[in-house]
C-alpha positions in Angstrom: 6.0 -16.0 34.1 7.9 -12.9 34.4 9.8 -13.5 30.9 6.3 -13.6 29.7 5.4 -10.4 31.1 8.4 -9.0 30.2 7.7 -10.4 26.5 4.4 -8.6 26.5 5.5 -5.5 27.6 7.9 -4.9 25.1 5.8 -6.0 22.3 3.0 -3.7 23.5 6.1 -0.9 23.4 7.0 -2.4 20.0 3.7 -2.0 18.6 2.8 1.5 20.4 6.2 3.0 18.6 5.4 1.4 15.6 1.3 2.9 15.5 3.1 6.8 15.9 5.2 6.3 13.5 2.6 5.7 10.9 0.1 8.1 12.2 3.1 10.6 11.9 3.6 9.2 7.8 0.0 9.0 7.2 -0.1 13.0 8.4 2.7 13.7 6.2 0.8 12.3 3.6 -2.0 13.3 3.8 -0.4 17.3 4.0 1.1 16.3 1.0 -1.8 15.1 -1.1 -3.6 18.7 0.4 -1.0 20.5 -1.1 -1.3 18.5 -4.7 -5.0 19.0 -4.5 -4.5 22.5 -4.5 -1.9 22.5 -7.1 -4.3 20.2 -9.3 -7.0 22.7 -8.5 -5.0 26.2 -9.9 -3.6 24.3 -12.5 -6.8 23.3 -13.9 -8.2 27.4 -13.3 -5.1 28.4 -15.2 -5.9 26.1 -18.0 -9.6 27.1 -18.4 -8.2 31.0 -18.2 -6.4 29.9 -20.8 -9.1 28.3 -23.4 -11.6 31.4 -22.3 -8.4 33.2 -24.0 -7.9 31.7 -26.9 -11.4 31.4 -27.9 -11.4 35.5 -26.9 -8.8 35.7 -29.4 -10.2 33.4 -32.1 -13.9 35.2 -32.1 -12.3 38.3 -32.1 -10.2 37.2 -35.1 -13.5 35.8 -36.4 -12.8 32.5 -36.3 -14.8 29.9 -34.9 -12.7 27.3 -32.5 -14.2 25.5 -30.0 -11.6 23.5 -27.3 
């Protein structure tokens, strides 16, 4: 009976442990995909800046170019 308990115990420990350790990952991903949203995000501002550019330059050239 005590084995038993003592069986239980630790796997309860076991488990516990193993729970923070991926609610510790899964915060570490989850900052990470945050921080590649945002990356994602400028990137795709720079790119439009740079079609509103190049079509700046290609009406001012008097050239039609749509992207």
């Amino acid at each position: 009976m005590e084995q038993n308990q003592t069986a239980g115990t630790r796997y309860r420990q076991k488990k516990r442990v193993e729970q923070e350790v991926l609610t510790g990952e899964c915060k570490a991903v989850e900052k990470k995909n945050e921080a590649l949203q945002e990356r994602a995000d400028s990137l795709a501002e720079e790119i439009q800046y740079m079609k509103d550019s190049i079509e700046e330059v290609c009406k001012a050239r008097g050239k039609k170019r749509v992207l």
